[in-house]
MIZAVO-704485 format. One record per atom (N, C-alpha, C, O): z, y, x; residue number from 1; chain; residue in one letter. Coordinates in nm, 2 decimals. Each point is the difference from the previous one (the first is absolute). Layout:
+--------+--------+--------+-------+-------+----------+
:     up :  north :   east : tordo : lumba : drendren :
+--------+--------+--------+-------+-------+----------+
:      Z :      Y :      X :   NUM :     A :        A :
...
+--------+--------+--------+-------+-------+----------+
//
This chain:
+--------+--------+--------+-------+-------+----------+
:     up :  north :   east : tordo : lumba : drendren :
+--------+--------+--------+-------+-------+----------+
:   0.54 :  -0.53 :  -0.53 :     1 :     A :        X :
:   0.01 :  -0.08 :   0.12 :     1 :     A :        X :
:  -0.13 :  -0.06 :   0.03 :     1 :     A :        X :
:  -0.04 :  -0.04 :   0.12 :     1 :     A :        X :
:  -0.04 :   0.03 :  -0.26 :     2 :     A :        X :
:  -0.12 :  -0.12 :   0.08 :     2 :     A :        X :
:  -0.09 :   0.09 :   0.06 :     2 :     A :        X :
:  -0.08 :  -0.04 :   0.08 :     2 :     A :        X :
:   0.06 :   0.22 :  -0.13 :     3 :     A :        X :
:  -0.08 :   0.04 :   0.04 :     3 :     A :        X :
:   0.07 :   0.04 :   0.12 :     3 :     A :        X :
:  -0.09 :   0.08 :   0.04 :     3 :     A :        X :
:   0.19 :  -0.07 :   0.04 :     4 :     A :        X :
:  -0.02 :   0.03 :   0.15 :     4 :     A :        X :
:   0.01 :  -0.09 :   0.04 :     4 :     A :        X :
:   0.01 :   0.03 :   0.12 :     4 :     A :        X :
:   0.00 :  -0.18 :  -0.14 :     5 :     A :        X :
:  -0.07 :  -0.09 :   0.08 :     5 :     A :        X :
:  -0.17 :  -0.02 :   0.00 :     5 :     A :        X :
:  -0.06 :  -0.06 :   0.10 :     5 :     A :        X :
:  -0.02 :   0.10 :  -0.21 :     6 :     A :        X :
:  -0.14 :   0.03 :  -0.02 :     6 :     A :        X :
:   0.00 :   0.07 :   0.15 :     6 :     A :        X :
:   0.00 :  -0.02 :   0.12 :     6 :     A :        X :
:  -0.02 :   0.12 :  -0.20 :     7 :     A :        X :
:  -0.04 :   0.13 :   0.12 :     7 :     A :        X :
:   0.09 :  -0.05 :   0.14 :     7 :     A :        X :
:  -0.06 :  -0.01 :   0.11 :     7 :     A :        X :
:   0.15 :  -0.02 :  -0.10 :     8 :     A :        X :
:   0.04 :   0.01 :   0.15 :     8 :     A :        X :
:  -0.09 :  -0.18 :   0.07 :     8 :     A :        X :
:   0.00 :  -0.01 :   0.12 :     8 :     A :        X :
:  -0.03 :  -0.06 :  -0.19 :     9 :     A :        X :
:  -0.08 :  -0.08 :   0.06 :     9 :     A :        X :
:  -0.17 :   0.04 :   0.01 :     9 :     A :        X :
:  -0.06 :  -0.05 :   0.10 :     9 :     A :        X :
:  -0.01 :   0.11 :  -0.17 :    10 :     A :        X :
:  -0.12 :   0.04 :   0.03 :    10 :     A :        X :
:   0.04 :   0.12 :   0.12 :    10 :     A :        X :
:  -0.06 :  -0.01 :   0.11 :    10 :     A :        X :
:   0.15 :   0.10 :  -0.13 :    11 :     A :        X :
:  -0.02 :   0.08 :   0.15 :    11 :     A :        X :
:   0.01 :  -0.05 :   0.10 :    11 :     A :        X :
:  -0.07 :   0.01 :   0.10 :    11 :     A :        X :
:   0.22 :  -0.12 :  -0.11 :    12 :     A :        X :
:   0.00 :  -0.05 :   0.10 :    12 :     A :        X :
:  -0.09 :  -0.09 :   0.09 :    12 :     A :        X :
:   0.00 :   0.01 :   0.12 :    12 :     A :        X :
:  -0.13 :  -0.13 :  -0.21 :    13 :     A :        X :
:  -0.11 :  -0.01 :   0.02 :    13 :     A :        X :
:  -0.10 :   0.10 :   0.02 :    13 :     A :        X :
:  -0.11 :  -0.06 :   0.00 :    13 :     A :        X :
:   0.10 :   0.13 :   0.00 :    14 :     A :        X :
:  -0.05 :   0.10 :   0.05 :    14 :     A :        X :
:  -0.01 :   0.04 :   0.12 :    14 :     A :        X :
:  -0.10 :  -0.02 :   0.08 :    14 :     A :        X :
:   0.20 :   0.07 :  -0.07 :    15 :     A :        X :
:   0.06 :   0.04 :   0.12 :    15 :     A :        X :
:  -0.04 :  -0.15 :   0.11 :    15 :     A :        X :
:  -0.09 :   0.01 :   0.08 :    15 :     A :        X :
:   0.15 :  -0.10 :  -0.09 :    16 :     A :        X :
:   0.01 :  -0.05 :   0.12 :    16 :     A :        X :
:  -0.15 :  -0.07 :   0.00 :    16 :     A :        X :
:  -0.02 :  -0.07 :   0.11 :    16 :     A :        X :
:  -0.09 :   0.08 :  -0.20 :    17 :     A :        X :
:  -0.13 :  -0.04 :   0.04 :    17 :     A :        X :
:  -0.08 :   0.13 :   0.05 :    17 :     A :        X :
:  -0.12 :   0.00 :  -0.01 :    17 :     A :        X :
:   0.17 :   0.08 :   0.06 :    18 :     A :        X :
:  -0.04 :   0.12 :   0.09 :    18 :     A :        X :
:  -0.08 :  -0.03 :   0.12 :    18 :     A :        X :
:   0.08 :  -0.03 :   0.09 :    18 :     A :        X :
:  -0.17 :   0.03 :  -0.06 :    19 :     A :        X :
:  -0.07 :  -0.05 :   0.14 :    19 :     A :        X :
:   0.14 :   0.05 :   0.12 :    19 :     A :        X :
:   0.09 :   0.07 :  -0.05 :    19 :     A :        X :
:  -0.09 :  -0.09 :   0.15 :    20 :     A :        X :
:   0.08 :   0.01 :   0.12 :    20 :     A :        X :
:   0.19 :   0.04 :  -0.06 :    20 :     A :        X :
:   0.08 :   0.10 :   0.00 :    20 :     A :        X :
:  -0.08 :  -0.25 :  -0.06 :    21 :     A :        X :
:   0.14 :   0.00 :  -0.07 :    21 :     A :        X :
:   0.15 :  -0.03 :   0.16 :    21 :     A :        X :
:  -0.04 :  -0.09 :   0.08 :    21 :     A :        X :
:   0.13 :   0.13 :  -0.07 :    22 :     A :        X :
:   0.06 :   0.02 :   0.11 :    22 :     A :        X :
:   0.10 :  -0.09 :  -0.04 :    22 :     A :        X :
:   0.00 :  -0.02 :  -0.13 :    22 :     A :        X :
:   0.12 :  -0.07 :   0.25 :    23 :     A :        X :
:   0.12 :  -0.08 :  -0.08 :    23 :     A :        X :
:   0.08 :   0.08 :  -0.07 :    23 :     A :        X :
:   0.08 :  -0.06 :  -0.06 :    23 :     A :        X :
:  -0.09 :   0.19 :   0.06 :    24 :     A :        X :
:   0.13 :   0.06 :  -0.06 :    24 :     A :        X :
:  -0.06 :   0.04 :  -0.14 :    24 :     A :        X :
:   0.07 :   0.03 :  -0.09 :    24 :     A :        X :
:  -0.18 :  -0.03 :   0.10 :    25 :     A :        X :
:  -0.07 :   0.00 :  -0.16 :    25 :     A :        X :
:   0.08 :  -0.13 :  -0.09 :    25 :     A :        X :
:   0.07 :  -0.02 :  -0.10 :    25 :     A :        X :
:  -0.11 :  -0.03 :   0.17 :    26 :     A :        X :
:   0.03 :  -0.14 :  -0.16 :    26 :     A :        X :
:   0.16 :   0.05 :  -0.01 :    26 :     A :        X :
:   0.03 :  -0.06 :  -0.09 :    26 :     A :        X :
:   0.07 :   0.14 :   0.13 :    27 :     A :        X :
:   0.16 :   0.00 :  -0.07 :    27 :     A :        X :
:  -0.04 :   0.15 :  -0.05 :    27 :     A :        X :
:   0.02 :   0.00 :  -0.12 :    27 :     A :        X :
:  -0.07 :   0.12 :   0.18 :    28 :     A :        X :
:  -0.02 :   0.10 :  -0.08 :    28 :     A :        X :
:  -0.09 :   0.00 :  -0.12 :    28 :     A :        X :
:   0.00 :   0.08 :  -0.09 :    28 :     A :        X :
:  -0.06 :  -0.18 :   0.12 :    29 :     A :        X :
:  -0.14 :   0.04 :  -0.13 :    29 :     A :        X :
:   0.07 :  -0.06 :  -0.15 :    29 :     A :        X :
:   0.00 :   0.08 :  -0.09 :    29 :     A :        X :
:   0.06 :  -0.21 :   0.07 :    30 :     A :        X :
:   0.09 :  -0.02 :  -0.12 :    30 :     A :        X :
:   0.12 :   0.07 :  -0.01 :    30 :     A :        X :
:   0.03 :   0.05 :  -0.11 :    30 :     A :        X :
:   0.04 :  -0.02 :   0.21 :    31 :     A :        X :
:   0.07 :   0.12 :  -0.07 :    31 :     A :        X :
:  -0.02 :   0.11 :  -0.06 :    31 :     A :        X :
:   0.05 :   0.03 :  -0.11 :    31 :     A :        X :
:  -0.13 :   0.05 :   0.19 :    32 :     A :        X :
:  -0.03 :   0.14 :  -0.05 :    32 :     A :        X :
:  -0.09 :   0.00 :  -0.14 :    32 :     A :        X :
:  -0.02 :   0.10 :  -0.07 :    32 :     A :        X :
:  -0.04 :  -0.24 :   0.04 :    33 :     A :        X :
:  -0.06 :  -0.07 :  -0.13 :    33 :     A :        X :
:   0.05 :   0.01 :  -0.13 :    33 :     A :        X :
:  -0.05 :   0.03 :  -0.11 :    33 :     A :        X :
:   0.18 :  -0.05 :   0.16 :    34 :     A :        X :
:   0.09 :  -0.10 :  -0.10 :    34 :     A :        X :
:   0.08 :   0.14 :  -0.03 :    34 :     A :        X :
:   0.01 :   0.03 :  -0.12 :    34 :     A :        X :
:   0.05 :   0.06 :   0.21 :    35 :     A :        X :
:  -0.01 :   0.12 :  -0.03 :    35 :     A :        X :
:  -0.04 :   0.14 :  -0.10 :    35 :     A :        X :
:   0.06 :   0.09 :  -0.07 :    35 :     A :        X :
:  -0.20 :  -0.13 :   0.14 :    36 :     A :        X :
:  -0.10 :   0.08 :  -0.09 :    36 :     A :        X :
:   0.03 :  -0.07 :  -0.16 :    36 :     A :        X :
:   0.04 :   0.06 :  -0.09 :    36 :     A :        X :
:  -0.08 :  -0.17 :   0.09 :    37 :     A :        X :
:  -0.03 :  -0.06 :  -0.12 :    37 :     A :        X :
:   0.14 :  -0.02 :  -0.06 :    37 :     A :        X :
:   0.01 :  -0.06 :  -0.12 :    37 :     A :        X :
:   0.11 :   0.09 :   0.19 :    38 :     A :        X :
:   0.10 :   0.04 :  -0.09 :    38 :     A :        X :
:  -0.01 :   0.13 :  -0.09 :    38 :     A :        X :
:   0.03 :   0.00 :  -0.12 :    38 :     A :        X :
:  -0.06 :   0.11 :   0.21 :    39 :     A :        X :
:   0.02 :   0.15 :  -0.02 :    39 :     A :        X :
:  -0.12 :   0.00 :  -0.13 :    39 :     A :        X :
:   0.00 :   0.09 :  -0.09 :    39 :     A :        X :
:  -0.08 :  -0.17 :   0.09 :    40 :     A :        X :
:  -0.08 :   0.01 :  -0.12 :    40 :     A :        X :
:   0.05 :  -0.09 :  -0.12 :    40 :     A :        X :
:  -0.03 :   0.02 :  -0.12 :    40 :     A :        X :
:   0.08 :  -0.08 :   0.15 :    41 :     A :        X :
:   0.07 :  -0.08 :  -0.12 :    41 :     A :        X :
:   0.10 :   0.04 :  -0.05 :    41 :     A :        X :
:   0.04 :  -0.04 :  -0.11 :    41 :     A :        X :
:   0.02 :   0.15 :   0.18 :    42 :     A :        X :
:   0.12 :   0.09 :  -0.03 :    42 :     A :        X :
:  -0.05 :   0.05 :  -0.09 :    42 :     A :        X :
:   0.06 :   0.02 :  -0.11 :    42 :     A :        X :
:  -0.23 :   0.05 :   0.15 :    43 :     A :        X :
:  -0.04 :   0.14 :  -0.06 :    43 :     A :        X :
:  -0.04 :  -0.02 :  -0.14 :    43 :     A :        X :
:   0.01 :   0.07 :  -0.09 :    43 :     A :        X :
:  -0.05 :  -0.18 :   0.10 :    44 :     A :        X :
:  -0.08 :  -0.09 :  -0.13 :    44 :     A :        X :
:   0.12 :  -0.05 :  -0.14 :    44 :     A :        X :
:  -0.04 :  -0.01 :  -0.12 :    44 :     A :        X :
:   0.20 :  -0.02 :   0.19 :    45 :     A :        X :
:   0.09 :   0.00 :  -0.08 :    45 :     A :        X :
:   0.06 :   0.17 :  -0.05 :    45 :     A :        X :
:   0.04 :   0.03 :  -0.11 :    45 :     A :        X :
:  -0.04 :   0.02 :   0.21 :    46 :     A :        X :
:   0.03 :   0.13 :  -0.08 :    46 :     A :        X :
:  -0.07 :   0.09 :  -0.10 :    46 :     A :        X :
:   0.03 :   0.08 :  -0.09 :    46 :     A :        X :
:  -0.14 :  -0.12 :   0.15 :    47 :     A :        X :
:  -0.12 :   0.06 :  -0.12 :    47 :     A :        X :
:   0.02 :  -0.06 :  -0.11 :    47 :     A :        X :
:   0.00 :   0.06 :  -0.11 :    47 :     A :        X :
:   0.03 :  -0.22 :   0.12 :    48 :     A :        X :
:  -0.02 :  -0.08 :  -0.16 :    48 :     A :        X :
:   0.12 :   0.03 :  -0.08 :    48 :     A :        X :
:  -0.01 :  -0.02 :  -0.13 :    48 :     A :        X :
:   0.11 :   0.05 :   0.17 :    49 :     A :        X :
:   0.14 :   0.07 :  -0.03 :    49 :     A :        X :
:  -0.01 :   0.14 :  -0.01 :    49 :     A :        X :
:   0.08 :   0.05 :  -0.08 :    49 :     A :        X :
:  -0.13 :   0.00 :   0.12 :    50 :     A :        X :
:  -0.02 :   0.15 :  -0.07 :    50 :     A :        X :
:  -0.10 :   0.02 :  -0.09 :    50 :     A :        X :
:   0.03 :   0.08 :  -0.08 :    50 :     A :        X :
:  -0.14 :  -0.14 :   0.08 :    51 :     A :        X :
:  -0.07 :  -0.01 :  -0.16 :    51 :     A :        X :
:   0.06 :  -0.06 :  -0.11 :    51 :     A :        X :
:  -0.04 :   0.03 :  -0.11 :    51 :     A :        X :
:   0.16 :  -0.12 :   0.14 :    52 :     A :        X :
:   0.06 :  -0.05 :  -0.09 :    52 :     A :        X :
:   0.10 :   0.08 :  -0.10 :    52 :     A :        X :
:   0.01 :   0.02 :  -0.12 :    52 :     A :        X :
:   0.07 :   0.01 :   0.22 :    53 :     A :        X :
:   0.08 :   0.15 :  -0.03 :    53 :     A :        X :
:  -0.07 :   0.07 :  -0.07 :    53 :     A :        X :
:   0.01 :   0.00 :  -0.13 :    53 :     A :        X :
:  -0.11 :   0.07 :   0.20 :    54 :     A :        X :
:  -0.07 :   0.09 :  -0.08 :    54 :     A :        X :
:  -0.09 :  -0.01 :  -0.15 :    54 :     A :        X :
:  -0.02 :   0.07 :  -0.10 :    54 :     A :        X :
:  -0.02 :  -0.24 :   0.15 :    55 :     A :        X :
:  -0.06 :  -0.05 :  -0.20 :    55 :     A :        X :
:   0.16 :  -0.01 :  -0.07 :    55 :     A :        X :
:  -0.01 :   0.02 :  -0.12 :    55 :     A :        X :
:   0.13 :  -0.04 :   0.15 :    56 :     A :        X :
:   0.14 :   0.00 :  -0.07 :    56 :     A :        X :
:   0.03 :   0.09 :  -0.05 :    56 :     A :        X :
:   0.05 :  -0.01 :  -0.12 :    56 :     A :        X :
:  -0.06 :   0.12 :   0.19 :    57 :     A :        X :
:   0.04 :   0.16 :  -0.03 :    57 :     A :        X :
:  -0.15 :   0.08 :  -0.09 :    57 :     A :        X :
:  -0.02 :   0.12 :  -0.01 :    57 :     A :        X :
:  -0.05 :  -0.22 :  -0.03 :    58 :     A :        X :
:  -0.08 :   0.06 :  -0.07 :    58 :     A :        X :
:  -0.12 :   0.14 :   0.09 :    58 :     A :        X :
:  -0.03 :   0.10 :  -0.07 :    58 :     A :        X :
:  -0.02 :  -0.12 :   0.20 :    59 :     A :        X :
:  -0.02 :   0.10 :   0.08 :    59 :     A :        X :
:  -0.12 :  -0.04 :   0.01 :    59 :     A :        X :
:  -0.07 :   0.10 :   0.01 :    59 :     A :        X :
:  -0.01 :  -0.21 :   0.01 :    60 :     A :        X :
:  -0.11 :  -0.08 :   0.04 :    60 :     A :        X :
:  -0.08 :  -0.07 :  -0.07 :    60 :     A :        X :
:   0.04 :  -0.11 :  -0.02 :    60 :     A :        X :
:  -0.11 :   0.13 :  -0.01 :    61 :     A :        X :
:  -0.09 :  -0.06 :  -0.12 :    61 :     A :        X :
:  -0.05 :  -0.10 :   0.05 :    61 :     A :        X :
:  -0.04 :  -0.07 :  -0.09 :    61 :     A :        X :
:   0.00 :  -0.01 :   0.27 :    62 :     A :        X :
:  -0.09 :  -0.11 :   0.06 :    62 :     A :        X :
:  -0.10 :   0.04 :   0.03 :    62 :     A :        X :
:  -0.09 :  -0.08 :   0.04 :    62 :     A :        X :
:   0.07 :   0.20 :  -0.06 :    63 :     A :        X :
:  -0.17 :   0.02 :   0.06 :    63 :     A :        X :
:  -0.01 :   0.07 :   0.14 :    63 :     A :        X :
:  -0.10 :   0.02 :   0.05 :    63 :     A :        X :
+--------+--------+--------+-------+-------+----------+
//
C-alpha cells in the first residue's frame, strides 16, 4: 500500500508541474497516478509472493 501511494504521489507531482498545466489536469493527473502506482504495487507484491513460493518449493536459490 505505501508503495502505490509513493509512486502515485511523485507522478502525480509530476504530472501536474508540467509547464501549460490545464484545469482538468489537476483531477486527471492524481488519478491516473495513483493508478499507475497502484498497477506497480500490484506487480511488486506478486513478484515478492512468487519468489517466496518459489524459495518454499525449494526452486530459487535468491540470486
Amino acid at each position: 500500500m505505501s508503495l502505490t501511494l509513493v509512486t502515485g504521489t511523485v507522478w502525480a507531482a509530476y504530472f501536474l508541474l508540467l509547464p501549460e498545466v490545464q484545469s482538468s489536469d489537476y483531477v486527471i493527473a492524481p488519478v491516473g497516478a495513483f493508478l499507475l502506482g497502484g498497477v506497480l504495487g500490484l506487480t511488486a507484491l506478486y513478484e515478492r509472493r512468487r519468489q517466496s513460493r518459489l524459495r518454499r518449493l525449494g526452486l530459487w536459490d535468491g540470486s
